[in-house]
C-alpha positions, 0 to 999 in steps of 0.5 A: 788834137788832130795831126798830119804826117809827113816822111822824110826819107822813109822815116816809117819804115825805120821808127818801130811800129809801136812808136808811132802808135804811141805818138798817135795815140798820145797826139789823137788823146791829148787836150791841153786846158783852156786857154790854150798855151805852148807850154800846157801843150808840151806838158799833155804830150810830154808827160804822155810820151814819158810814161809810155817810156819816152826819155827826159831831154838828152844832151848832144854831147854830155861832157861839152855842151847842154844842147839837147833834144826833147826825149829818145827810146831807144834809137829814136830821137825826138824833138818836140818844137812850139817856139820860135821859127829859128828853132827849127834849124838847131832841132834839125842839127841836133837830130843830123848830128846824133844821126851821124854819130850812129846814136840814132837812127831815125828821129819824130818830130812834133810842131803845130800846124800853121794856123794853130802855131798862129793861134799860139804866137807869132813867127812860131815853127809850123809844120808847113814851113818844115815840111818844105824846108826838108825838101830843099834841103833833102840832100843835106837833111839825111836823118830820116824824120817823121814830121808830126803836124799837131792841131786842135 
């Protein structure tokens, strides 16, 4: 799969240099059989990222609630996003929250790309969309996120 990056608030410079090799290499090595789907898509990542030392899902908050995000290691959250467009806010809430708290302090996240996010359904997240929704809400979105846009 292909990708393009974009940093939100130096992102980069806080995520260990070896995360984002590994989150490269597992984008640049994963293809998810034919045909196509999200959830083939999660799993070529997914299953990538955990043996690399990638978490399972992590809750919020463990006593209230089951909200979670997709994987941490150690102070980096993760959120891998193919669902609906609305999605795209309760994963930013979550990485803000966890960011506020001191239990991270950066965060990835991985969505498709406009046209492959097409391909795979309708009103999906995209990377453009997020891209330009950090920017208008660059005052209010303070957890630094390095935003992966994935392709085939």
């Amino acid at each position: 799969m292909r990708f393009e990056i974009h940093d939100h608030r130096d992102a980069s410079s806080i995520i260990p240099k070896s995360f984002q090799e590994e989150i490269l290499n597992t984008i640049s090595s994963s293809n998810p059989n034919e045909p196509i789907s999200t959830q083939k898509i999660r799993r070529a990542v997914l299953s990538k990222l955990h043996d690399c030392g990638w978490s399972d899902g992590v809750r919020i908050n463990p006593k209230n609630s089951k909200i979670d995000i997709t994987s941490m290691r150690a102070d980096t959250g993760l959120c891998f996003q193919t669902g609906n467009m609305s999605r795209l806010y309760a994963d930013i809430l979550k990485l803000q929250t966890l960011f506020a708290e001191g239990k991270i302090t950066a965060s990835v996240c991985i969505v498709p790309k406009k046209g492959f996010a097409k391909k795979l359904g309708d009103n999906l997240v995209n990377y453009e969309r997020f891209k330009k929704e950090l920017a208008i809400f660059f005052k209010t979105v303070t957890v630094p996120i390095l935003l992966y846009g994935i392709e085939e």
